[in-house]
DRENDO-1510 file (C-alpha; in Angstrom, 1 decimal, always signed):
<recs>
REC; n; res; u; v; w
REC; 1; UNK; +86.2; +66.3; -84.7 .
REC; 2; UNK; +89.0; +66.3; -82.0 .
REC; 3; UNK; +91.9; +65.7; -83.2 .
REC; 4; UNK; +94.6; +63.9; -81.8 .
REC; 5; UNK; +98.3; +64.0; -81.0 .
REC; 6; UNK; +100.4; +62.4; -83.6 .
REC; 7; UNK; +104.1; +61.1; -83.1 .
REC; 8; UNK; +107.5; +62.1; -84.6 .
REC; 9; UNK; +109.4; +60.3; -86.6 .
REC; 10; UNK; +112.6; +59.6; -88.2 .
REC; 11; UNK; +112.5; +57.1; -91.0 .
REC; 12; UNK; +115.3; +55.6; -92.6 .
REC; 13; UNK; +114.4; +56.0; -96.5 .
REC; 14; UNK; +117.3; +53.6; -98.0 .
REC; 15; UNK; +118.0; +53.4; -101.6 .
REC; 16; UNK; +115.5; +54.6; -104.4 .
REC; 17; UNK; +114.9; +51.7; -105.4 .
REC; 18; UNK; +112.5; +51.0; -102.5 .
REC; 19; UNK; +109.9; +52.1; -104.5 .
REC; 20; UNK; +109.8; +49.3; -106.8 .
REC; 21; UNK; +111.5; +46.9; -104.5 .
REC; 22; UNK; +109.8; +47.4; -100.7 .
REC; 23; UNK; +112.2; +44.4; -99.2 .
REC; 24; UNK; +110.4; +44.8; -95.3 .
REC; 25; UNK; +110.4; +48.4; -94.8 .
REC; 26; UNK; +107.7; +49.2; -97.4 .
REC; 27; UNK; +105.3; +46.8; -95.7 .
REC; 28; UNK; +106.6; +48.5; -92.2 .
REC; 29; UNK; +105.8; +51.8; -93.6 .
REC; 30; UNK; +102.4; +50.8; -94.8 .
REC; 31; UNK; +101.6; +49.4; -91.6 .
REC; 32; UNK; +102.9; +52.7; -89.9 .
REC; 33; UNK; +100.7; +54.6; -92.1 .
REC; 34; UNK; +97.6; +52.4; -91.5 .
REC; 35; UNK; +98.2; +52.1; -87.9 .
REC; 36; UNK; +98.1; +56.0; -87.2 .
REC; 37; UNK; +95.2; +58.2; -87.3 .
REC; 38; UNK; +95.0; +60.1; -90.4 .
REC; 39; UNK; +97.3; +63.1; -90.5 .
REC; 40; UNK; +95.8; +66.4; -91.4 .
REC; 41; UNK; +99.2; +66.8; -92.9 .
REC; 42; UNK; +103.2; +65.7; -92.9 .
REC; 43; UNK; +105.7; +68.2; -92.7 .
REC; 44; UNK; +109.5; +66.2; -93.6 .
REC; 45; UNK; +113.1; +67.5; -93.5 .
REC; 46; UNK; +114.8; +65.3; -96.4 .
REC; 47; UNK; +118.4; +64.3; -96.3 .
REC; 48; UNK; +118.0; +65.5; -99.9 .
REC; 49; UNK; +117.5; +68.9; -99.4 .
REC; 50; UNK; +120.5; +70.8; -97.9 .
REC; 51; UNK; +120.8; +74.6; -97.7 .
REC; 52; UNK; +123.0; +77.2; -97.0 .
REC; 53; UNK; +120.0; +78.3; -94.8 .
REC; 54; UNK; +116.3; +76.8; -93.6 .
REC; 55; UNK; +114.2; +77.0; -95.8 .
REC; 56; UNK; +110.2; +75.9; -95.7 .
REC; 57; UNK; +108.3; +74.7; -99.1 .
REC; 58; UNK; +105.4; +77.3; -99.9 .
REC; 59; UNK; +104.3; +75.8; -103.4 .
REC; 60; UNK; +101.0; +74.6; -103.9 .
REC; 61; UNK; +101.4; +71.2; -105.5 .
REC; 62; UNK; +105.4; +70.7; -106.0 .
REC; 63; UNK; +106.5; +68.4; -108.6 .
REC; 64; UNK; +107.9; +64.9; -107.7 .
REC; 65; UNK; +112.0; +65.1; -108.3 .
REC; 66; UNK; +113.6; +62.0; -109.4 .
REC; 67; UNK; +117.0; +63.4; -107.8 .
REC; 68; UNK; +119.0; +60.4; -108.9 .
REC; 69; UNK; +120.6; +58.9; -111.6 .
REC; 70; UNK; +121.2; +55.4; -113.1 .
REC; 71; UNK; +118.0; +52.9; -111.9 .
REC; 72; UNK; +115.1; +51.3; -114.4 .
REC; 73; UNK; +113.2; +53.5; -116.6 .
REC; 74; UNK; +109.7; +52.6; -114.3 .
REC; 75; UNK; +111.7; +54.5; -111.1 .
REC; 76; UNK; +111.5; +57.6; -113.1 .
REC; 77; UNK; +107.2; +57.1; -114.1 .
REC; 78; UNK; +106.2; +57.2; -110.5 .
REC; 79; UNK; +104.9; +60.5; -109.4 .
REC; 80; UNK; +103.4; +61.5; -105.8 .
REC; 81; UNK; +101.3; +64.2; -106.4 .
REC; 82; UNK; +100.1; +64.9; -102.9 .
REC; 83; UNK; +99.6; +68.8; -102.3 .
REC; 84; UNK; +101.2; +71.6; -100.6 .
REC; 85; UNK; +99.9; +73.6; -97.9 .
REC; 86; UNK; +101.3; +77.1; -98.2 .
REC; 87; UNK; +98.8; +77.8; -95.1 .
REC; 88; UNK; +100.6; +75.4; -93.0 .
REC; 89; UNK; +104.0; +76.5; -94.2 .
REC; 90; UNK; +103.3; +79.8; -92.9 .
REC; 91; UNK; +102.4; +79.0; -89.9 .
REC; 92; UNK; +105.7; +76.9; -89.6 .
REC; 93; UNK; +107.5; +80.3; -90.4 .
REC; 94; UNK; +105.8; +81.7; -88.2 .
REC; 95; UNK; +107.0; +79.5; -85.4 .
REC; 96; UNK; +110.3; +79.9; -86.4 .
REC; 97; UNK; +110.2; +83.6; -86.5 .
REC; 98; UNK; +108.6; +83.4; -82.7 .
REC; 99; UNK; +112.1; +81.4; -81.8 .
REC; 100; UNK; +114.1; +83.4; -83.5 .
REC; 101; UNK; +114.9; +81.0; -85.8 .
REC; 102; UNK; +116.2; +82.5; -89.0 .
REC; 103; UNK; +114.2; +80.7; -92.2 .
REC; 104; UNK; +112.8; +81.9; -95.7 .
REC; 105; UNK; +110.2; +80.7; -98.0 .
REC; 106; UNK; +110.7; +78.4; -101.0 .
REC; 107; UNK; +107.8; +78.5; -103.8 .
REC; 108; UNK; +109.8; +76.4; -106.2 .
REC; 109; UNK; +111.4; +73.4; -104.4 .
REC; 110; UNK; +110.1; +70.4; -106.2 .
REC; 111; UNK; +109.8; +67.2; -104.0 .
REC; 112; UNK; +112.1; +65.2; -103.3 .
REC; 113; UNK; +113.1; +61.3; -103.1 .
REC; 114; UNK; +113.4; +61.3; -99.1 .
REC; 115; UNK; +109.6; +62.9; -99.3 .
REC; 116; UNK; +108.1; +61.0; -101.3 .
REC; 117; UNK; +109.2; +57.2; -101.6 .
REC; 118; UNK; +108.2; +57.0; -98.0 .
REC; 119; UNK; +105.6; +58.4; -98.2 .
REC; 120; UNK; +104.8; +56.3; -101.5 .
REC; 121; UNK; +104.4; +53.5; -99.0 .
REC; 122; UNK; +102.3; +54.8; -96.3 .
REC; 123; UNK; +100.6; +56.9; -97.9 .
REC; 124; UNK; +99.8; +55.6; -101.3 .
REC; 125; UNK; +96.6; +57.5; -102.3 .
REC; 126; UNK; +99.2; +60.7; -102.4 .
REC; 127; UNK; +95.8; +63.0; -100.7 .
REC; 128; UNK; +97.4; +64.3; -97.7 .
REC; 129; UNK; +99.3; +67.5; -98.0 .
REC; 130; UNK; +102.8; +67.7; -97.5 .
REC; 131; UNK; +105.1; +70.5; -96.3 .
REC; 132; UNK; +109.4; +69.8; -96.8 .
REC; 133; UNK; +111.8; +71.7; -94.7 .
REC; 134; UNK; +115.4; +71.7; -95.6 .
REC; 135; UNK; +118.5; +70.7; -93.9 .
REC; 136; UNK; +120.6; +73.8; -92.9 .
REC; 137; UNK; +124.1; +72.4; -93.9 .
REC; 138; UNK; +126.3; +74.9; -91.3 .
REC; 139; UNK; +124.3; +74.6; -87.9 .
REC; 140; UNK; +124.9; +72.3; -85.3 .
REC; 141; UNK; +123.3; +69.4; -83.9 .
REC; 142; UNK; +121.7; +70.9; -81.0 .
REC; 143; UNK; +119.8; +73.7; -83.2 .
REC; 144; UNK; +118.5; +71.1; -85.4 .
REC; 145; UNK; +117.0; +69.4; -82.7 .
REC; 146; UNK; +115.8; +73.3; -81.7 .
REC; 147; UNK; +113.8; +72.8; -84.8 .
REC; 148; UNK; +112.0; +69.7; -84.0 .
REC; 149; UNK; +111.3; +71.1; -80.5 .
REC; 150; UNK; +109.9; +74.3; -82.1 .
REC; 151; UNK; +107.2; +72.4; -85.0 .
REC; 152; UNK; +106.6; +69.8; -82.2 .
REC; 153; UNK; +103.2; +71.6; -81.1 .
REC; 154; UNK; +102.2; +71.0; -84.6 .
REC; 155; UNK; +101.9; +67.2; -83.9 .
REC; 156; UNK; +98.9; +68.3; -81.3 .
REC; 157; UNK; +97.2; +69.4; -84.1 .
REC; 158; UNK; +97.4; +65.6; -85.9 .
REC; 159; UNK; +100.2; +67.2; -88.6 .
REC; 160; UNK; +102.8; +64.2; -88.7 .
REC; 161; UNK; +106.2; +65.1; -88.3 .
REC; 162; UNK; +109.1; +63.5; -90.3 .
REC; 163; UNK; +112.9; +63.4; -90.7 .
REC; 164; UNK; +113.9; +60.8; -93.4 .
REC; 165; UNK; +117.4; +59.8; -93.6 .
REC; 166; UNK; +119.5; +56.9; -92.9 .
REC; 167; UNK; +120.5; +55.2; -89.6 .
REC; 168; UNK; +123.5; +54.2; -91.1 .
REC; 169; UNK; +124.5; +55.1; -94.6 .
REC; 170; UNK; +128.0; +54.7; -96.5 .
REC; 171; UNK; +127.2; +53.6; -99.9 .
REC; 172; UNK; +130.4; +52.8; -100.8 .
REC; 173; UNK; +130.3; +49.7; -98.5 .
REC; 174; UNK; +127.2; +47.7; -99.5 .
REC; 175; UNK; +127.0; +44.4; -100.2 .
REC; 176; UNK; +125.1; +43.9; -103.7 .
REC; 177; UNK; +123.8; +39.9; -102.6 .
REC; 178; UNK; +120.4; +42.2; -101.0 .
REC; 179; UNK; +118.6; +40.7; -98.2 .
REC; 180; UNK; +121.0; +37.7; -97.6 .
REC; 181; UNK; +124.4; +39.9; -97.0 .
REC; 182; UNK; +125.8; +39.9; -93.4 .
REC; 183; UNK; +125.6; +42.9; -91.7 .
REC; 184; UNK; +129.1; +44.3; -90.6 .
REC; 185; UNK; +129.8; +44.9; -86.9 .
REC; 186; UNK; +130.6; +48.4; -87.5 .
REC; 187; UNK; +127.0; +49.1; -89.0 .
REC; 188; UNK; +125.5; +47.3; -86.1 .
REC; 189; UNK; +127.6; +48.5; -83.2 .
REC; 190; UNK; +126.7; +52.0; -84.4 .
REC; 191; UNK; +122.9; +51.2; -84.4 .
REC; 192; UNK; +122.8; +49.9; -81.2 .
REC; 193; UNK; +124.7; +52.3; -79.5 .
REC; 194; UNK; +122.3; +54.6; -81.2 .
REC; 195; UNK; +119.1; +52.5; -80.2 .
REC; 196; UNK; +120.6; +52.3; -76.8 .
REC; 197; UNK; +121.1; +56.0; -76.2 .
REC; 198; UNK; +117.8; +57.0; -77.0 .
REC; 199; UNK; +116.4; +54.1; -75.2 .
REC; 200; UNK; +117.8; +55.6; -72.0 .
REC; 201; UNK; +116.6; +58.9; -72.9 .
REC; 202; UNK; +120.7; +60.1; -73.3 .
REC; 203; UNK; +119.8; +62.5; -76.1 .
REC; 204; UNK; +122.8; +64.2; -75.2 .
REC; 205; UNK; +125.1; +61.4; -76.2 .
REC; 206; UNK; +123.4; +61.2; -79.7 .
REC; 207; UNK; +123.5; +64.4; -80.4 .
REC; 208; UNK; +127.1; +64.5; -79.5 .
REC; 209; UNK; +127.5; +62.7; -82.8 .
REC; 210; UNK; +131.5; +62.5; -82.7 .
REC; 211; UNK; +131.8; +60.3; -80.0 .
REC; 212; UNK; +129.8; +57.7; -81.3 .
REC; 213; UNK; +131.6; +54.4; -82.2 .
REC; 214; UNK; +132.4; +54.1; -85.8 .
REC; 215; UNK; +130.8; +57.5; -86.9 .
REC; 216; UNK; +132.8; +58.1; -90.0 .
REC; 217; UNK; +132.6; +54.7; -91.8 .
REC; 218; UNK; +128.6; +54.7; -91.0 .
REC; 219; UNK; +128.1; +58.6; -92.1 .
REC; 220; UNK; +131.0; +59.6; -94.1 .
REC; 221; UNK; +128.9; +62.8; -95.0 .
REC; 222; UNK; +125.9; +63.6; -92.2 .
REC; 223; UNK; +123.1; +64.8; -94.0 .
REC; 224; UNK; +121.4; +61.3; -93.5 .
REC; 225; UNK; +121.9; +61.0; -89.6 .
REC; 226; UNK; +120.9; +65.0; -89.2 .
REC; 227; UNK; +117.1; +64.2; -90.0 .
REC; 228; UNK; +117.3; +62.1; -86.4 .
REC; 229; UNK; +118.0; +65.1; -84.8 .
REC; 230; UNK; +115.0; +66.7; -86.1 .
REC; 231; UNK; +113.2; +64.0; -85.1 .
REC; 232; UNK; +114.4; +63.4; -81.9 .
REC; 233; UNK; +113.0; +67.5; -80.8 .
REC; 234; UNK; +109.8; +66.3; -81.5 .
REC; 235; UNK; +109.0; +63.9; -78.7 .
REC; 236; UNK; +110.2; +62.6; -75.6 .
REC; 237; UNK; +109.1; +58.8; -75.4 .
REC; 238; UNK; +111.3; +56.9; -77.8 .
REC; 239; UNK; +110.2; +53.6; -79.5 .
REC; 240; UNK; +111.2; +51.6; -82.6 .
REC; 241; UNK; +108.8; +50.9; -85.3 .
REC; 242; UNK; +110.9; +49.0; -87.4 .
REC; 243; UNK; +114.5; +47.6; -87.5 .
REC; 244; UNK; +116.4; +45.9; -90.2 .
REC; 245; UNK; +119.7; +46.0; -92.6 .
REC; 246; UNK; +119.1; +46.2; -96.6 .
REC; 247; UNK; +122.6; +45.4; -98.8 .
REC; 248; UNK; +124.5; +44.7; -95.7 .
REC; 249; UNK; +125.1; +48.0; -93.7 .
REC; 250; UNK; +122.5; +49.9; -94.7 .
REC; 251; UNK; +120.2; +50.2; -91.9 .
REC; 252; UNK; +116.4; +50.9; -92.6 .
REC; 253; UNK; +115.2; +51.4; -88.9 .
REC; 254; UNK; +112.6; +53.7; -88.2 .
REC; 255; UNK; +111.9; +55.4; -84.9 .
REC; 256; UNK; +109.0; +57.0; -83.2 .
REC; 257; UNK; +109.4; +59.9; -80.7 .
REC; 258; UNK; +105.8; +60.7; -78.5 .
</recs>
């Protein structure tokens, strides 16, 4: 069997309750995951797993991590016991070691929310293996995207590469009415300069995060804009899967990168 070049992605995860409640980005994922030819596997960097340094999941079949607290009782009952692939993670260390970037092995990491509620959706039959990569917390913006760039011969070998975040992500400023709040100019202005830059292939611009318009009230921490980074090293050809806003400014877009 040949197999065939899968894209990156960066997928904008939301709020954990996405699992129970899909709003229109759990149908978009499903149609992402039907729409693709099969991966062989899905390696993610999660928003939800920062480090001091990177680190690459070696366990055999990590355990799903409910890493939040305060939702419905049926939140905590869902499990996605997809498999590891401690040959695959190697390989990825391997590649990192080749370009000399610094990164360890982690047998333990359970799996996280930004792994596997996304995944929940396009992937429901939880049978395709799934690597995690952490976030480094102290590196820049540029050697993130190094990291993408480095794993991006992987997606030639139809492993599906993921960074799951947010597009826009302040949680103290949502709007509890759902679906029918208004989204606030600051949230959208952001997005679309966002959209825009990548459109017009200025990855430079996006990954000179600081000057982008209202940066601090849409990431008031980064760790759910960094997984675009990642994303963004893994392809050239940007293209928008899916765009909309869940509880006002929270933006659930999801980008492809061929």
């Amino acid at each position: 069997m040949k197999l065939q070049t899968l894209p990156g992605l960066f997928i904008s995860h939301g709020s954990p309750m996405l699992a129970l409640n899909p709003e229109q980005v759990g149908p978009a994922l499903n149609r992402l995951g039907l729409n693709l030819p099969q991966p062989q596997a899905i390696v993610v960097m999660s928003a939800h797993w920062e480090s001091n340094a990177l680190e690459v999941s070696t366990g055999v079949r990590p355990e799903t991590w409910h890493d939040f607290r305060g939702f419905p009782p049926e939140l905590y009952e869902i499990r996605y016991p997809a498999p590891g692939d401690p040959q695959l993670a190697e390989e990825i260390l391997h590649l990192f070691s080749e370009a000399h970037i610094s990164a360890h092995a982690n047998s333990t990491r359970p799996r996280d929310h930004g792994v596997w509620m996304p995944l929940l959706h396009m992937y429901p039959q939880a049978d395709i293996p799934v690597v995690e990569i952490s976030l480094p917390m102290n590196i820049s913006a540029k050697e993130i995207y190094k990291i993408g760039q480095t794993l991006a011969v992987l997606r030639e070998k139809q492993i599906l590469l993921m960074g799951s975040g947010s597009i826009t992500h302040n949680l103290r400023e949502l709007s509890w009415q759902g679906e029918n709040a208004n989204v606030p100019e600051w949230a959208s202005t952001f997005r679309n300069t966002v959209v825009s830059k990548l459109h017009h292939q200025d990855f430079d611009a996006v990954l000179d995060w600081k000057n982008l318009p209202f940066i601090e009230r849409n990431h008031p921490t980064l760790e759910h804009f960094t997984p675009l980074f990642f994303a963004m090293g893994t392809g050239h050809r940007f293209s928008i899967v899916h765009s909309s806003f869940s509880m006002g400014s929270l933006g659930m877009d999801i980008y492809r990168f061929d």
